[in-house]
C-alpha positions in Angstrom: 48.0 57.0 33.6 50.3 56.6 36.8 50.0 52.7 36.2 51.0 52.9 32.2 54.1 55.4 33.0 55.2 53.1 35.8 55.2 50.3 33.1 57.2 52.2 30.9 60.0 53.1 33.2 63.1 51.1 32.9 65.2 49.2 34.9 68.4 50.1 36.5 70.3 47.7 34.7 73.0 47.2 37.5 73.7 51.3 37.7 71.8 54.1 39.4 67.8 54.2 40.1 66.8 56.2 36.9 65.0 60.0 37.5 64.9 63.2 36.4 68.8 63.3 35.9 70.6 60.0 35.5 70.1 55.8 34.3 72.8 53.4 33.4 73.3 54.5 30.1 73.7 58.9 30.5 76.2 58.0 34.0 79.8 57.9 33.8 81.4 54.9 32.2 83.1 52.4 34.3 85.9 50.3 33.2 83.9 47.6 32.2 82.0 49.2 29.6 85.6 51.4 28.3 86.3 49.2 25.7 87.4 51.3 22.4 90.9 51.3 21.8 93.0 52.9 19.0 91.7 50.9 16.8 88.4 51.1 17.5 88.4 55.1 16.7 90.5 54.7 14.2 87.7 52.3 12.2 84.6 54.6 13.6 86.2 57.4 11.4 87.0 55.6 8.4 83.0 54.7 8.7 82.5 58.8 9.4 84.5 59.7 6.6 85.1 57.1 4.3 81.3 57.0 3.3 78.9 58.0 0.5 78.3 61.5 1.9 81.7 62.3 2.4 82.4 60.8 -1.6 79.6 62.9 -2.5 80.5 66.2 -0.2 84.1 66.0 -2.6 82.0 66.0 -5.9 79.3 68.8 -4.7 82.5 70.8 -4.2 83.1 71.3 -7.9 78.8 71.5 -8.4 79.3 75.0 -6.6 82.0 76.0 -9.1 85.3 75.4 -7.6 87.9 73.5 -9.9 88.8 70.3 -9.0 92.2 71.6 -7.4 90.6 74.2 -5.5 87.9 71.9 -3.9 91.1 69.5 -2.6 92.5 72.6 -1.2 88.9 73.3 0.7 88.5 69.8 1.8 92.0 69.6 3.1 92.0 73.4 5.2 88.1 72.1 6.2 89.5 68.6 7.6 92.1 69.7 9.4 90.3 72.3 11.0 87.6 69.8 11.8 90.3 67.4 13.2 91.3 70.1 15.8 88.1 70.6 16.9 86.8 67.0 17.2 89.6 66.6 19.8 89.7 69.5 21.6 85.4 68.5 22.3 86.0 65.0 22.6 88.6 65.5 26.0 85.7 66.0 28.5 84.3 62.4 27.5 87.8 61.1 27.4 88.8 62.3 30.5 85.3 62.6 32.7 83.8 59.7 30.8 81.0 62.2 30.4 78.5 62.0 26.7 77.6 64.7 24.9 74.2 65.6 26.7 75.8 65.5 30.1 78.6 68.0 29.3 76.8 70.8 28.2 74.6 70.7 31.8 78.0 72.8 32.7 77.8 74.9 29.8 73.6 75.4 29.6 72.4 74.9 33.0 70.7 71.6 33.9 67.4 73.0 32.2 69.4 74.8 29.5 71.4 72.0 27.8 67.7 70.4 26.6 67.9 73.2 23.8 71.2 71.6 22.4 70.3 68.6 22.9 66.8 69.0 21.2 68.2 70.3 18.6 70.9 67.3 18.2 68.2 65.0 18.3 66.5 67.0 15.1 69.9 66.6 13.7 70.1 62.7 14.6 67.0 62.0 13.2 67.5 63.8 9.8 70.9 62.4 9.2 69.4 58.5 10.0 66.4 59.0 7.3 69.2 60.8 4.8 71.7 57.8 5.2 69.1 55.4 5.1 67.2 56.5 2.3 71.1 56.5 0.4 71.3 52.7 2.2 68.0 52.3 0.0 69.8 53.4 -3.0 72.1 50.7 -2.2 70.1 48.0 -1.9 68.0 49.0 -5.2 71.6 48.4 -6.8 71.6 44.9 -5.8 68.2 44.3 -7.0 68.4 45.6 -9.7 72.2 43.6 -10.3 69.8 40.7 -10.2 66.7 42.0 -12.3 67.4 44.9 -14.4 63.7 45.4 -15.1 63.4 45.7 -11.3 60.9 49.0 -11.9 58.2 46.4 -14.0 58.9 44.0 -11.8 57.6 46.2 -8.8 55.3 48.9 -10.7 55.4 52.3 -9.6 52.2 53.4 -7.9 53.8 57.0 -5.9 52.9 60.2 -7.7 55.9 62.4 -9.3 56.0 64.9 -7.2 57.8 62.5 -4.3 60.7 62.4 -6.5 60.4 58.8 -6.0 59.4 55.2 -7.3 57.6 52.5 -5.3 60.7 50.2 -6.1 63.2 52.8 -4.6 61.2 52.7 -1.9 60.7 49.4 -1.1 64.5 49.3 -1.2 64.8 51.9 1.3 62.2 50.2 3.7 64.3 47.1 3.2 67.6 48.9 4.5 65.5 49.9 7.5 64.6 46.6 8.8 68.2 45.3 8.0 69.6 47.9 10.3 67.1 47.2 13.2 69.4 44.0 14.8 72.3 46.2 14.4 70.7 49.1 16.4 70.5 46.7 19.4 74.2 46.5 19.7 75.1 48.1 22.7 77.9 51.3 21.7 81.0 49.5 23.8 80.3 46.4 21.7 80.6 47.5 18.1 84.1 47.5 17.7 83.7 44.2 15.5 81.2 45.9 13.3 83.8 48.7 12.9 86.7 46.5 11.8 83.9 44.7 8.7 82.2 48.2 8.1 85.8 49.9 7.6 87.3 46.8 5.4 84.4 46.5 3.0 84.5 50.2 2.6 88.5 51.0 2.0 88.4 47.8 -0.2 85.6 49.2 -2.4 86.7 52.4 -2.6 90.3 51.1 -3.5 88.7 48.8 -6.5 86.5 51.4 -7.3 89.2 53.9 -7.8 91.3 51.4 -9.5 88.9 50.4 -12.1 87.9 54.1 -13.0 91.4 55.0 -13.2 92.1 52.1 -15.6 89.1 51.9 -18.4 88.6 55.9 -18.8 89.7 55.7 -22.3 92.2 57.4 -24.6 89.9 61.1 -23.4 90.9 61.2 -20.1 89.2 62.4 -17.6 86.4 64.5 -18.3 85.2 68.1 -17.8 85.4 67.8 -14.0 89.0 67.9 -14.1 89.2 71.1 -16.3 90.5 74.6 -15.1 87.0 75.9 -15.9 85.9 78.1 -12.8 89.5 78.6 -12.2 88.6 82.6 -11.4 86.2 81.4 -8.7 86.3 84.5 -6.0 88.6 83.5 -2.5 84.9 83.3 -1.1 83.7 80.5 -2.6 86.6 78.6 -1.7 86.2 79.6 1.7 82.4 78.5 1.4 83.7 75.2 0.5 85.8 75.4 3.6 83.0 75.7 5.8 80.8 73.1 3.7 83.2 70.6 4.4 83.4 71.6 8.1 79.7 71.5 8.3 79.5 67.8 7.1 81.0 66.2 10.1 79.8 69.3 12.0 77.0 67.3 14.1 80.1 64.5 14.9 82.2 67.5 16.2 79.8 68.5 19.0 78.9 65.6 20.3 81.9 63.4 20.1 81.9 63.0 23.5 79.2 60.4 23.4 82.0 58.0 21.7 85.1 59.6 23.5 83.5 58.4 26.7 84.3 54.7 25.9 87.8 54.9 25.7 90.3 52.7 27.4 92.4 55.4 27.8 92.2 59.1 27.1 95.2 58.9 24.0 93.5 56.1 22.4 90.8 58.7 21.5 93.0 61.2 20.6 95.4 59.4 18.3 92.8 57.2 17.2 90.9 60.8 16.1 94.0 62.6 15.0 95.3 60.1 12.8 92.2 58.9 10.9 89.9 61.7 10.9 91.9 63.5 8.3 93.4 60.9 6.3 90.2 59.1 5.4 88.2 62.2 5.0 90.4 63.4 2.7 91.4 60.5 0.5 87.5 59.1 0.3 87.1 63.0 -1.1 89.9 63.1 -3.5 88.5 59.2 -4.6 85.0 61.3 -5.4 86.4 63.7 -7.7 88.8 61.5 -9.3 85.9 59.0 -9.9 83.2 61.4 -11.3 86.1 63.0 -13.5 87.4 59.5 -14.8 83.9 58.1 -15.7 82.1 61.5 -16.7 83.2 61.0 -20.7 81.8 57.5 -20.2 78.2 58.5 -19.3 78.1 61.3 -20.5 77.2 63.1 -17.5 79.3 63.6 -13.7 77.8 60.6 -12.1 78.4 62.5 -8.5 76.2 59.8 -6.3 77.7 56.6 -6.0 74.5 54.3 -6.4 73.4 56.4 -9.4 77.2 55.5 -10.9 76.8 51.4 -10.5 73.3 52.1 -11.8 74.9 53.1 -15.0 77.5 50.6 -14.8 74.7 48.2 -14.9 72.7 49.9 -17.9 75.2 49.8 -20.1 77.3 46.3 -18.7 76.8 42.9 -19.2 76.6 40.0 -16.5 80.2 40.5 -15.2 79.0 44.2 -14.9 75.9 43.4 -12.9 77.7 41.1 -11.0 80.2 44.0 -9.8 77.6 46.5 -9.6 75.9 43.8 -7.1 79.1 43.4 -4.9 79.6 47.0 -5.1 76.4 47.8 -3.8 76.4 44.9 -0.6 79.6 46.8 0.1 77.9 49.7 0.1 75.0 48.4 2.4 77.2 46.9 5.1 79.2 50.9 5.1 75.7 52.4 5.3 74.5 50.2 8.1 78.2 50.5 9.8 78.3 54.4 9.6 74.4 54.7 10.1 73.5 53.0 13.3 76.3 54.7 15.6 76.6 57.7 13.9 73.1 58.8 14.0 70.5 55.8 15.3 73.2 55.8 19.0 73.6 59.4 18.3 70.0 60.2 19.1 69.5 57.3 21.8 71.8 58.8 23.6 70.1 62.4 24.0 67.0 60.4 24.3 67.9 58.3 27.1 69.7 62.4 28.9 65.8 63.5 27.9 63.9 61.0 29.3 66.3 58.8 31.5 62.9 57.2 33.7 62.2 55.7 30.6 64.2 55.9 27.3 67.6 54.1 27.2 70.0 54.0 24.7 68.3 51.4 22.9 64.8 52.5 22.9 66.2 55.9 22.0 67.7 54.6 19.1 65.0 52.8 17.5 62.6 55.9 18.4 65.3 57.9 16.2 64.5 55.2 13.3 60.9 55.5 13.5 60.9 58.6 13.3 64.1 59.7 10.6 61.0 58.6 7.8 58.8 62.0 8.9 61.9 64.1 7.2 61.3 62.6 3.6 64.9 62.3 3.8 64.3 61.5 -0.8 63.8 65.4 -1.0 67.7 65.8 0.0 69.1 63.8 -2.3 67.9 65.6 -5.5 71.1 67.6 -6.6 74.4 68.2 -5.7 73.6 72.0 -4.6 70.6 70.7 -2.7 73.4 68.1 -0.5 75.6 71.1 -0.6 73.1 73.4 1.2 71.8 70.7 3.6 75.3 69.9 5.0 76.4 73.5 5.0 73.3 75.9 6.6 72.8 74.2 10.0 76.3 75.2 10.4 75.0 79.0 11.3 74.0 77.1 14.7 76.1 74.4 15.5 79.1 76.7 15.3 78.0 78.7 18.4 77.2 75.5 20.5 81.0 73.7 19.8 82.5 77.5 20.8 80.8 77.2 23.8 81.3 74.1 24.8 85.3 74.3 23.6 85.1 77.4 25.6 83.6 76.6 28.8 85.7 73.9 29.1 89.2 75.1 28.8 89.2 78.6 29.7 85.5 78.8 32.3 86.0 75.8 33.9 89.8 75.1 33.4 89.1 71.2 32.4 87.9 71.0 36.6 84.4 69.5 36.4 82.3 69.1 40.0 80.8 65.5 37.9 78.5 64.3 41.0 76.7 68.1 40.5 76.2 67.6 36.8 73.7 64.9 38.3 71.6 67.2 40.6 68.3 68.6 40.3 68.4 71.4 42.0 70.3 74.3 43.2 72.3 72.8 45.5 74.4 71.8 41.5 76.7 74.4 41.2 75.6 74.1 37.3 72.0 75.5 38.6 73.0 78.7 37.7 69.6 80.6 37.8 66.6 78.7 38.1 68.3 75.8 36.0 69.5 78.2 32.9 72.9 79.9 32.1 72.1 82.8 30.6 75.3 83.6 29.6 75.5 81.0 27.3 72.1 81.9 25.7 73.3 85.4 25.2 76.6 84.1 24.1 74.9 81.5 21.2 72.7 84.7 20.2 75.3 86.7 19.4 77.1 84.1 17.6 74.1 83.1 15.1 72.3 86.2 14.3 75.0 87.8 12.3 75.1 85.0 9.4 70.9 84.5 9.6 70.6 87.6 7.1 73.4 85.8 4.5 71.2 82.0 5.6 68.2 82.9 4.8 69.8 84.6 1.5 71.0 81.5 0.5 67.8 79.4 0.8 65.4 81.7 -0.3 66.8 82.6 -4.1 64.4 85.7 -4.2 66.0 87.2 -1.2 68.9 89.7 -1.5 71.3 90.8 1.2 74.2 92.6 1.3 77.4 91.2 0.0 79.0 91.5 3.3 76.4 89.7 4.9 76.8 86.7 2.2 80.7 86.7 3.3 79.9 86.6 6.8 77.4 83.5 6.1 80.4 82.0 4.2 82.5 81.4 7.4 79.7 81.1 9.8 81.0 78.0 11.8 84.2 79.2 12.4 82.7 82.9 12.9 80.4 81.6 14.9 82.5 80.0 17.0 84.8 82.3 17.6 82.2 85.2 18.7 80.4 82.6 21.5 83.4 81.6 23.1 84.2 85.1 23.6 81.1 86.7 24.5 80.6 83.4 26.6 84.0 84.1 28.4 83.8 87.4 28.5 80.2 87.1 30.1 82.0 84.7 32.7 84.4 86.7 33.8 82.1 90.0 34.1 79.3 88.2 36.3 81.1 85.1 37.4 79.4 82.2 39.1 80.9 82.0 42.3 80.3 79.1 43.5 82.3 77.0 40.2 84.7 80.0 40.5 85.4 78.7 44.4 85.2 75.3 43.1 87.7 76.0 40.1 90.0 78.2 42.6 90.0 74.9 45.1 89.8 71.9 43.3 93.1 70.0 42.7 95.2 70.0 39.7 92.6 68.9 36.5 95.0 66.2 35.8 94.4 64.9 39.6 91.0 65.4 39.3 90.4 63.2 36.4 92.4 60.4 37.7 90.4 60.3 40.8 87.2 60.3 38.7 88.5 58.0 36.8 89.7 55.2 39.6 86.2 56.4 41.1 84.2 54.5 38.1 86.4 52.2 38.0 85.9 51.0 41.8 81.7 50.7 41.0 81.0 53.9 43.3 78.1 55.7 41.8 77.3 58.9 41.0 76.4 60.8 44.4 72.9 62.4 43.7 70.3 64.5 45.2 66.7 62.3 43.9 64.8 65.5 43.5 62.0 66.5 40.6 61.3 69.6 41.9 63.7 71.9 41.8 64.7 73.9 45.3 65.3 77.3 44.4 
């Protein structure tokens, strides 16, 4: 067995010997390896939010019965919130060059930070299988552009019950080997997949809107655009608030990951303010206007953007197919473009913090892949409620984490991070805390996610009841949540403080200082100083 696991270990790849703690791809990023500029960010978040999801998250919106006016108003107050937060958690990667798994070893304890990792990694891996199986969609438009009796041409052999056809499927296993090349693309060399990814999409979306806009017909747009609902309860709105936080909520914690590449800290932060919002927005807006402008049409709110150049293709001729066709490769290459980075990187990266010895960002990332088909990611794409309640409930506990990390950063640590101890076995780290755990911050995320698990639970499980009050408080349970950790999380802090990162905090020179030296430190090719230690000295 010592033989096989020696095998498996990879190499240092020009950085650090990998252990227990650190390898090439989880250490601070040198110069070399810094290359996203404005740019860059900028055409990651048109990928983010310019997508299928996001279309969809606009039209789900009105599918929990807010009018169309009212669902703008949520997805605007939701995307700006999310804006703020994305940048405030993105600084310690701009600034430290640190990724998402590393920072919260100062917030968790060295031990600690595996549970939010872990439970990134469940989050990576559902959100790859989800995207790709709507990739799939994709690619069953193109096929069936070219043969519209694509389901006799490849006869369905999969029971009901999967809510799915052997040809859908085929087309979803096809959008999974077509995103395997991509996936090998190391993260600071993407940027020219962001600027084709970000075209195709903003130019589809503009045609798409275009042509909607233009053929709906002396009726107008359709019921989606009524004032029916128009007495829906301040609540609901505020649920949509949260819903649309909670779609980019897995981006907002560990944004750090991408942060880390930048040249310099502002291109991260323009590059984030700038774009995130705009593009969320508008590709929102696009979805309602869409599903409203072609709803008399069909007959039906065609909400999911496959099932919409589906039914252009039913009820088209060859020009129609041949749009539909175009429409769906654009499609592809934005699934593909969003996919790989968002979610396939996403989870290589808290594979390769994991298991540095032997997962890199690249094996990481392909083990996220393999495994995104266990989640049967065709059950989550059923309904419009169904998306709605997938994007929204994980929310109850990713709330907590980005208030403690926001938290621990700005007011705990006072942006002055000890980075060689974040790399340290032991408890020599000042980030030890006790026997590798920070119990303050379990404590902390406790109190922050138990009081919306009664109004959760409520909401997935029809044939429970809870108290009103309790369904409120599960209404606003990001921002609830977040607000309670970083408070019982400070608060803890300050009432048993750690002394030794309270010396170090007292001591250290001015944060700005600090980062620069950190910085010019990377920059010169010194590593990471670290104690090689598996067994912790406590």
């Amino acid at each position: 067995m010592e033989a096989f696991l020696k095998k498996l270990e990879i190499e240092s790849e020009g950085g650090p010997e990998p252990n227990r703690w650190i390898n090439n791809d989880i250490k601070p990023i040198e110069e070399g390896r810094r290359t996203w500029g404005f740019w860059t960010f900028h055409n990651f978040w048109v990928l983010v939010n310019s997508n299928i999801s996001a279309y969809m998250t606009g039209s789900s919106l009105i599918a929990l019965g807010l009018t169309w006016w009212q669902a703008i108003i949520a997805i605007v107050v939701g995307q700006i919130i999310s804006t703020i937060l994305v940048v405030l958690n993105s600084l310690p990667g701009a600034y430290y060059c640190l990724g998402f798994p590393v920072v919260n070893r100062y917030v968790w304890g060295m031990y600690g930070s595996q549970f939010v990792i872990w439970n990134r990694i469940l989050l990576s891996i559902v959100w790859y299988g989800f995207q790709a199986w709507i990739g799939g969609e994709c690619v069953y438009v193109c096929l069936q552009a070219i043969w519209p009796n694509l389901e006799e041409r490849i006869p369905n052999t999969l029971a009901a019950s999967t809510g799915t056809t052997t040809a859908t499927f085929v087309s979803y296993i096809i959008f999974m080997i077509i995103s395997l090349p991509i996936i090998y693309i190391r993260p600071f060399k993407l940027k020219y997949l962001f600027y084709g990814s970000s075209v195709t999409i903003l130019v589809f979306e503009s045609v798409l809107l275009i042509w909607s806009l233009a053929t709906m017909g002396p009726g107008g747009f359709g019921p989606t655009m009524s004032n029916a609902g128009s007495s829906t309860p301040g609540w609901n709105i505020a649920f949509g608030i949260i819903s649309t936080i909670g779609s980019i909520a897995a981006g907002i914690l560990n944004q750090n990951d991408y942060a880390r590449f930048a040249r310099k800290p502002r291109d991260a932060i323009l590059g984030q303010v700038i774009s995130f919002p705009f593009y969320a927005i508008v590709c929102c807006v696009i979805g309602i206007l869409v599903t409203a402008a072609t709803q008399e049409r069909y007959g039906e709110a065609k909400w999911n953007l496959p099932t919409l150049l589906g039914a252009i293709i039913e009820n088209g001729g060859s020009r129609s197919r041949a749009a539909a066709f175009f429409g769906g490769a654009a499609l592809v290459i934005s699934q593909i473009g969003v996919n790989v980075p968002g979610n396939a990187l996403a989870g290589g990266f808290d594979l390769a913090a994991t298991f540095p010895r032997y997962i890199n960002i690249r094996r990481g990332a392909y083990i996220t892949a393999a495994i995104s088909v266990a989640c049967n990611p065709w059950k989550l794409v059923n309904t419009a409620t169904t998306f709605l309640a997938v994007l929204s409930s994980y929310s109850v506990f990713l709330g907590p984490m980005t208030g403690l990390m926001i938290s621990s950063y700005f007011i705990v640590h006072r942006r002055k991070i000890k980075v060689d101890d974040l790399f340290i076995g032991d408890s020599s780290s000042i980030y030890w805390y006790t026997c590798g755990l920070n119990w303050r911050a379990i404590v902390a995320w406790i109190c922050g996610t138990v009081p919306s698990l009664p109004g959760f639970i409520a909401y997935v499980s029809s044939g429970i009841t809870v108290p009103i009050g309790l369904m409120h408080l599960y209404y606003i349970c990001f921002l609830s949540g977040l607000v309670i950790s970083a408070a019982i999380y400070c608060g803890l802090h300050y009432v048993f403080p750690v002394l030794a990162i309270r010396d170090f905090v007292e001591n250290a020179p001015p944060a700005k200082l600090l980062m620069r030296e950190y910085r010019e430190r990377w920059d010169r090719g010194d590593e990471v100083e670290t104690v090689f230690t598996e067994t912790p000295k406590i």
